[in-house]
C-alpha beads as a LAMMPS data file, in Angstrom:
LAMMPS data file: protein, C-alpha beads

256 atoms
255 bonds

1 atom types
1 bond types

-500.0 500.0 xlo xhi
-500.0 500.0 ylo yhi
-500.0 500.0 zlo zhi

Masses

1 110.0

Atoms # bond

1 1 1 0.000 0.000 0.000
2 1 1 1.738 2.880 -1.173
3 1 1 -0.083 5.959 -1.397
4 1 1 3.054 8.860 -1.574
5 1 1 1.949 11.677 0.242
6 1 1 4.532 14.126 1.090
7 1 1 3.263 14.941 4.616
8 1 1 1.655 12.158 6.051
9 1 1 3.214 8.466 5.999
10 1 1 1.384 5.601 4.317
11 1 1 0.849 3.759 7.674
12 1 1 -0.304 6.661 9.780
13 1 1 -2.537 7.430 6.647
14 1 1 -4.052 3.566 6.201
15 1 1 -4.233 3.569 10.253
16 1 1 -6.261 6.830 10.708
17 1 1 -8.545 5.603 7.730
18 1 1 -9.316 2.114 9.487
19 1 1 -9.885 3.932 13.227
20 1 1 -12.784 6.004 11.555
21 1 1 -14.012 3.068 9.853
22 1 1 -14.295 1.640 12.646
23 1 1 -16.281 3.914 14.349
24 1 1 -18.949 3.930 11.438
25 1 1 -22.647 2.012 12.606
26 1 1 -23.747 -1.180 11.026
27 1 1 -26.202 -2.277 13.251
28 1 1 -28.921 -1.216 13.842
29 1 1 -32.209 -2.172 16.054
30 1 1 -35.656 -0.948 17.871
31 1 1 -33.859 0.136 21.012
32 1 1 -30.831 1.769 19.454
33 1 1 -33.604 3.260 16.917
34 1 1 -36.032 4.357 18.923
35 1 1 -33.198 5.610 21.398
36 1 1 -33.654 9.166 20.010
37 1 1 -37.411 8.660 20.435
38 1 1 -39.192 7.872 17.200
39 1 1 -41.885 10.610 16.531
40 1 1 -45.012 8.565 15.076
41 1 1 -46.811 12.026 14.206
42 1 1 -43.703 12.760 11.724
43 1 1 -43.978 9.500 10.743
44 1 1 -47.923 9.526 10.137
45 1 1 -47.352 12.554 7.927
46 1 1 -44.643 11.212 5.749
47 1 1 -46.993 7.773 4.927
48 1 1 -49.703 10.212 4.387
49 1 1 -48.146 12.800 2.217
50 1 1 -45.434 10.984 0.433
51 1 1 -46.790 7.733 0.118
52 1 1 -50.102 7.878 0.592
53 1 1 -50.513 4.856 2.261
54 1 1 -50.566 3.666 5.832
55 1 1 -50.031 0.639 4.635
56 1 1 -46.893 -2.172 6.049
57 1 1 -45.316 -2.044 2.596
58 1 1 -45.150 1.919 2.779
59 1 1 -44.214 2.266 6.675
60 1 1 -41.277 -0.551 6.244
61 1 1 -39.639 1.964 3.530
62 1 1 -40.046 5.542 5.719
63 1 1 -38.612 2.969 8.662
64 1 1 -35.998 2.128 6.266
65 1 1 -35.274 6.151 5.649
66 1 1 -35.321 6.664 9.440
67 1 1 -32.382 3.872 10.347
68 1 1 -30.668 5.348 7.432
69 1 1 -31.027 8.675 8.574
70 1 1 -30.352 8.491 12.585
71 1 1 -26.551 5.860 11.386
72 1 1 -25.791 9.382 8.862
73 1 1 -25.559 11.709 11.106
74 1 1 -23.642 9.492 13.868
75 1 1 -21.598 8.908 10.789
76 1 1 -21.263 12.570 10.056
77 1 1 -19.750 12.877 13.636
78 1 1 -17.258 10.288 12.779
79 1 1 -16.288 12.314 9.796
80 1 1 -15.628 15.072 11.920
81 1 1 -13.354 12.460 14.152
82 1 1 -11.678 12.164 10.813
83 1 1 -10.530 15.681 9.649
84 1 1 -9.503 16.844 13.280
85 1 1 -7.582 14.060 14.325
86 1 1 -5.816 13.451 11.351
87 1 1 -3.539 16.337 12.596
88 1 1 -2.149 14.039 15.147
89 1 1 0.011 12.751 12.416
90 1 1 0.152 15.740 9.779
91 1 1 2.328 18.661 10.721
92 1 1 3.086 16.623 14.063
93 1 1 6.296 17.156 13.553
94 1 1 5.999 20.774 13.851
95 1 1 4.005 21.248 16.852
96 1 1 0.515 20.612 15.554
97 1 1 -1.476 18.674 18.393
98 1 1 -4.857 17.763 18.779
99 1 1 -5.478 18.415 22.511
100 1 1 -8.015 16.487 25.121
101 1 1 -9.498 19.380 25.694
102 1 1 -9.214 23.253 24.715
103 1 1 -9.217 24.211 20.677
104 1 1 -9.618 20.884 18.257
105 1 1 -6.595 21.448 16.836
106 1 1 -3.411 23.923 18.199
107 1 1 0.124 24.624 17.805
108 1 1 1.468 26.491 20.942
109 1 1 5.238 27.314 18.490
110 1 1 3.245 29.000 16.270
111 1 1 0.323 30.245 18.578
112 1 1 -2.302 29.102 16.220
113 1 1 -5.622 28.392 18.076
114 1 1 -8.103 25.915 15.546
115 1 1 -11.760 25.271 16.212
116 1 1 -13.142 23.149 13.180
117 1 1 -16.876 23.012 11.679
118 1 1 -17.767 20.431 8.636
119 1 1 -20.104 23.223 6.732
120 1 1 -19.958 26.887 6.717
121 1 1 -23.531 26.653 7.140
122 1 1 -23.807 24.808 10.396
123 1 1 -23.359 27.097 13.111
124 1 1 -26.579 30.267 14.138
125 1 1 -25.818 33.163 15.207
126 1 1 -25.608 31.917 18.658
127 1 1 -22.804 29.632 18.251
128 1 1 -21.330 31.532 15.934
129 1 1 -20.997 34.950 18.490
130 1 1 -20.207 31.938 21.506
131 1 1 -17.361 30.968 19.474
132 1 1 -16.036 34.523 18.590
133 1 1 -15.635 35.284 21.886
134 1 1 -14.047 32.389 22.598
135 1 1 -11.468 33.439 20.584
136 1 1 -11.087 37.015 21.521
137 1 1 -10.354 35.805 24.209
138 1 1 -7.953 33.809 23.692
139 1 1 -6.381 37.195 21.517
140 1 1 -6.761 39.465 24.846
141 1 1 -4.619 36.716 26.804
142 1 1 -1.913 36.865 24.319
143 1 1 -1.728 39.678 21.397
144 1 1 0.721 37.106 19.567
145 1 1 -2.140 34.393 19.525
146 1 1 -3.822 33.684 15.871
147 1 1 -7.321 31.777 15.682
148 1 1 -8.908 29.852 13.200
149 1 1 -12.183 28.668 12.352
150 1 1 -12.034 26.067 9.598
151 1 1 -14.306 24.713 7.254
152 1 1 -14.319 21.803 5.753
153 1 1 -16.985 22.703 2.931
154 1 1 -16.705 26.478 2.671
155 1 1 -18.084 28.181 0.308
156 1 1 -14.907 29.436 -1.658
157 1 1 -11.292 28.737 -0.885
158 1 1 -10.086 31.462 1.649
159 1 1 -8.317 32.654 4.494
160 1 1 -9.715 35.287 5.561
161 1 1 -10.456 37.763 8.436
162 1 1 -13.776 36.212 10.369
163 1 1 -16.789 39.384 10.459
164 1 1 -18.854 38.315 12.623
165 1 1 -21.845 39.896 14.192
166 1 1 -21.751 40.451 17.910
167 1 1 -24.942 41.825 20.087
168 1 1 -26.113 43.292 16.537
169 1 1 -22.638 44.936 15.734
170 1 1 -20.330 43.606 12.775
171 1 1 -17.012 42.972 14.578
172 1 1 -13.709 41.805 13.019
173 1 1 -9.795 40.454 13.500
174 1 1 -6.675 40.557 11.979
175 1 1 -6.197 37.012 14.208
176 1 1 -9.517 35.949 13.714
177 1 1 -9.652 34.059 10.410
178 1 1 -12.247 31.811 9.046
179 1 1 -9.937 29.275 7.025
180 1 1 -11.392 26.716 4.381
181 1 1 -9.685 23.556 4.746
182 1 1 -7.856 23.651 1.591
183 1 1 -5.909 26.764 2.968
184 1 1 -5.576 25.324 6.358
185 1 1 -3.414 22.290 5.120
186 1 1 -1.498 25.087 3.094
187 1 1 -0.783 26.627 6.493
188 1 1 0.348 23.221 8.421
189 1 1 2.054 21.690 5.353
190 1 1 2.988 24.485 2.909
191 1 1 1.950 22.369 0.108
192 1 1 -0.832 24.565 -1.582
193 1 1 -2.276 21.237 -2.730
194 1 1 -2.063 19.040 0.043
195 1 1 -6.004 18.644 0.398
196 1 1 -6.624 17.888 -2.860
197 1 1 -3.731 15.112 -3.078
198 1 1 -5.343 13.682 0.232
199 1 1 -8.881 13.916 -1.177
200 1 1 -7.611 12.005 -4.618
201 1 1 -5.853 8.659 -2.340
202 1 1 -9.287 8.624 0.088
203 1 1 -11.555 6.637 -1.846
204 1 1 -8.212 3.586 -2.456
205 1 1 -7.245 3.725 0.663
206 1 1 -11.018 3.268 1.963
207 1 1 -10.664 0.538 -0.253
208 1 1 -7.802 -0.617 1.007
209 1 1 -9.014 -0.626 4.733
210 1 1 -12.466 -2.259 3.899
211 1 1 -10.967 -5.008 2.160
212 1 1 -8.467 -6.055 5.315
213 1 1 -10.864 -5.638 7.750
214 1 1 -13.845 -7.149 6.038
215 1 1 -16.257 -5.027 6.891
216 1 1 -20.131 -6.416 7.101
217 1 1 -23.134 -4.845 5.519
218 1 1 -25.484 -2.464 7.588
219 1 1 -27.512 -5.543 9.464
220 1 1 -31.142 -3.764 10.454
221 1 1 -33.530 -5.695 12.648
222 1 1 -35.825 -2.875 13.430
223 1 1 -38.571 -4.492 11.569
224 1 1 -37.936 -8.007 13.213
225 1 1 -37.917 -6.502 16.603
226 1 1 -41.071 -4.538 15.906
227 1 1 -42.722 -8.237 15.394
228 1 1 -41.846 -9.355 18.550
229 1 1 -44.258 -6.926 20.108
230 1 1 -47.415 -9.288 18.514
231 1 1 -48.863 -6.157 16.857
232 1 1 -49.248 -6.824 13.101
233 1 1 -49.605 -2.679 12.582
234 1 1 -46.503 -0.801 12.073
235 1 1 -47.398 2.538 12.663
236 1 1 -49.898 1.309 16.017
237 1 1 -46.445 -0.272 17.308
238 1 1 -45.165 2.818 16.980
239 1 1 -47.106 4.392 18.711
240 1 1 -47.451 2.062 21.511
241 1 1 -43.773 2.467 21.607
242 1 1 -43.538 6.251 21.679
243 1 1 -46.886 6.621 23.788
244 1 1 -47.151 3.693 26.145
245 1 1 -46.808 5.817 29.400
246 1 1 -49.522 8.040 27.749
247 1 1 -53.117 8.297 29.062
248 1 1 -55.434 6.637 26.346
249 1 1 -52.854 4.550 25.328
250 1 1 -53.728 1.447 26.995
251 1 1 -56.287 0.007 24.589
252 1 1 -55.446 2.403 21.898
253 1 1 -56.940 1.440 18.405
254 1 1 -57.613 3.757 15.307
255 1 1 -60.248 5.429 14.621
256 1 1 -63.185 4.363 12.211

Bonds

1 1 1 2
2 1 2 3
3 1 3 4
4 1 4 5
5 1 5 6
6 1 6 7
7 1 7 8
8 1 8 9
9 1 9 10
10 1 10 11
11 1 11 12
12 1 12 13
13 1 13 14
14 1 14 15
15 1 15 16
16 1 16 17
17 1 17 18
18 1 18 19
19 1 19 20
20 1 20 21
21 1 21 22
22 1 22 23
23 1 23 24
24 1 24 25
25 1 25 26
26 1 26 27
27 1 27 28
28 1 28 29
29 1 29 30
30 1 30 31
31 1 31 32
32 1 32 33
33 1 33 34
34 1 34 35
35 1 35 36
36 1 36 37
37 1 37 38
38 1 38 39
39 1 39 40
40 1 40 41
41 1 41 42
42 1 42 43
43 1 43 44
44 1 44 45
45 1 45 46
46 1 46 47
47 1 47 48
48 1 48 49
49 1 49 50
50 1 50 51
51 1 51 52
52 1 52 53
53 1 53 54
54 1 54 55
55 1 55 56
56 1 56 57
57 1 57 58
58 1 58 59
59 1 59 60
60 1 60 61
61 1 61 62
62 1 62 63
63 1 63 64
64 1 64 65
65 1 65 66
66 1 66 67
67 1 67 68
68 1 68 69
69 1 69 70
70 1 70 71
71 1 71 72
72 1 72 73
73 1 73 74
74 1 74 75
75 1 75 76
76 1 76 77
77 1 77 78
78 1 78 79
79 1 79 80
80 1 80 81
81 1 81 82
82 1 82 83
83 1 83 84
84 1 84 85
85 1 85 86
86 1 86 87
87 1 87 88
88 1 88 89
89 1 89 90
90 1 90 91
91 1 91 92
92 1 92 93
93 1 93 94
94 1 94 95
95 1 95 96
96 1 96 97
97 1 97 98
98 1 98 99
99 1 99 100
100 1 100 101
101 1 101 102
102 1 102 103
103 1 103 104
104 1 104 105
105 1 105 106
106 1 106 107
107 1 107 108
108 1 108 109
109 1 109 110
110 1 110 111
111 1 111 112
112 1 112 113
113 1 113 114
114 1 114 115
115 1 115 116
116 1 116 117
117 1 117 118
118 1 118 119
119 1 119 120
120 1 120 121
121 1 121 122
122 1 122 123
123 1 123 124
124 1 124 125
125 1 125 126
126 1 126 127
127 1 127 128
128 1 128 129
129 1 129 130
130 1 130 131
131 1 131 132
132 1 132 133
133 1 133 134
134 1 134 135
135 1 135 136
136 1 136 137
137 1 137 138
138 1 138 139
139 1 139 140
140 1 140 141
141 1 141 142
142 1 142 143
143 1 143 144
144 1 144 145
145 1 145 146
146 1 146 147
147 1 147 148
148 1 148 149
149 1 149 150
150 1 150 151
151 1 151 152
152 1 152 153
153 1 153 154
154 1 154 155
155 1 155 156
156 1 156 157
157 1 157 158
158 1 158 159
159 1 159 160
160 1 160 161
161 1 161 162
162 1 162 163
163 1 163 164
164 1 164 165
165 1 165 166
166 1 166 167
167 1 167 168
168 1 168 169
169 1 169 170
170 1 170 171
171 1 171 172
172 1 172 173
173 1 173 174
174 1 174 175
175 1 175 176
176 1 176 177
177 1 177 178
178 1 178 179
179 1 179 180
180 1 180 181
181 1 181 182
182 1 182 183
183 1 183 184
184 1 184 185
185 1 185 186
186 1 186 187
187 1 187 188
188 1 188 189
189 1 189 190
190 1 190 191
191 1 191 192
192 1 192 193
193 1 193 194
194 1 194 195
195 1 195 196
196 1 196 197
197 1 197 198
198 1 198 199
199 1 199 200
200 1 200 201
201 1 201 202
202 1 202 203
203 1 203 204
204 1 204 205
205 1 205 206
206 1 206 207
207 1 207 208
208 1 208 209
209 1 209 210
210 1 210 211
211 1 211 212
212 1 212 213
213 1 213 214
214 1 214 215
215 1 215 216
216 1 216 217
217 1 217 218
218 1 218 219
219 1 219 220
220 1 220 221
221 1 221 222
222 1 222 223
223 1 223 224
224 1 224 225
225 1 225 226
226 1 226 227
227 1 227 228
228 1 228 229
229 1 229 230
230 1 230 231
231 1 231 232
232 1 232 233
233 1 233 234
234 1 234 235
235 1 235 236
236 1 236 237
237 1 237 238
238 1 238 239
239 1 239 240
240 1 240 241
241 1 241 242
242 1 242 243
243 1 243 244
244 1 244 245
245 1 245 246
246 1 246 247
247 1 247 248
248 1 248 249
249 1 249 250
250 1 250 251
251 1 251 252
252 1 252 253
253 1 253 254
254 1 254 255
255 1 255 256
């Protein structure tokens, strides 16, 4: 397996790859579904607007949409596991650390302070002003300090003073940059194309990773496990399950 990056070895590369494999979900079943309480009034709607049907046939595919939806965005946490914690190994050499706690990604040589968001998109104006702060005041306790927040899918390549928008008032930074992540690996590796090269050996070394470790297919038992509860009805099991503690619920049946 040879996959020649200049700034990250083929091992570290393969071994980073395989941890947030790893991490990915293929099981899935009632309890770990209906952990994040299933919402059988959503549910009701989408049979009744997109397939007009309360039928088995069309509640097994919306149920089917659900599991899918509740392993992608544990997945899309596991991504994020992924692009900070691959600086353990990039730019390690040079002082770049991903810390237990503090900034998700910092190198005290160069004073650079990084917090990290997967779409530009993805933070309100809450989180957004939360985080500003955070990182004036990390300027205030040292004038040399820099800080970063980088995206991973940013609307244009940049690097860039962050405006941001404080109690109604536009502030800005000299050492408050919002970095896309193209431009970030320019700053730990000074290769100006060290994302790109990464992004073009992903999918083979995937590859490479999911053939040695011989990874299974998603196994769902939702609709098994849904059986065992000797209701025929879908969507009444459902709502048995969401609503059992419920008054009315006890001999609940639907309406004529």
């Amino acid at each position: 397996m040879a996959y020649h990056l200049d700034f990250i070895s083929d091992e570290d590369l393969f071994n980073h790859v395989r941890e947030t494999v790893q991490k990915y979900r293929f099981h899935m079943d009632l309890a770990k579904l209906n952990h994040n309480l299933i919402d059988p009034i959503k549910l009701t709607f989408d049979a009744g607007v997109y397939q007009k049907s309360f039928s088995n046939q069309a509640l097994e595919r919306i149920l089917e949409n659900e599991v899918l939806r509740q392993m992608d965005k544990s997945n899309t946490n596991h991504i994020g596991y992924f692009h900070q914690n691959i600086f353990r190994y990039i730019g390690a050499n040079d002082g770049w650390i991903v810390p237990n706690q503090g900034f998700d990604v910092e190198n005290h040589t160069r004073q650079i302070f990084v917090e990290m968001k997967n779409k530009h998109n993805t933070m309100n104006s809450s989180s957004s002003a939360k985080t500003y702060m955070r990182m004036q005041n990390k300027i205030l306790q040292n004038g040399e300090n820099t800080c970063y927040l980088v995206e991973i899918i940013a609307k244009r390549s940049q690097n860039i003073a962050w405006q941001c928008s404080l109690d109604g008032e536009s502030v800005q930074h000299e050492r408050i940059r919002r970095v896309s992540i193209d431009q970030f690996y320019e700053v730990v590796t000074g290769l100006p194309n060290a994302f790109a090269e990464l992004c073009a050996v992903l999918p083979r070394v995937i590859g490479d990773v999911v053939e040695q470790e011989n990874v299974v297919l998603i196994e769902n038992t939702v609709l098994a496990d849904l059986q065992q509860h000797g209701v025929n009805d879908i969507l009444k099991n459902l709502y048995l399950l969401a609503f059992q503690k419920y008054q009315g619920f006890e001999q609940f049946e639907w309406a004529q």
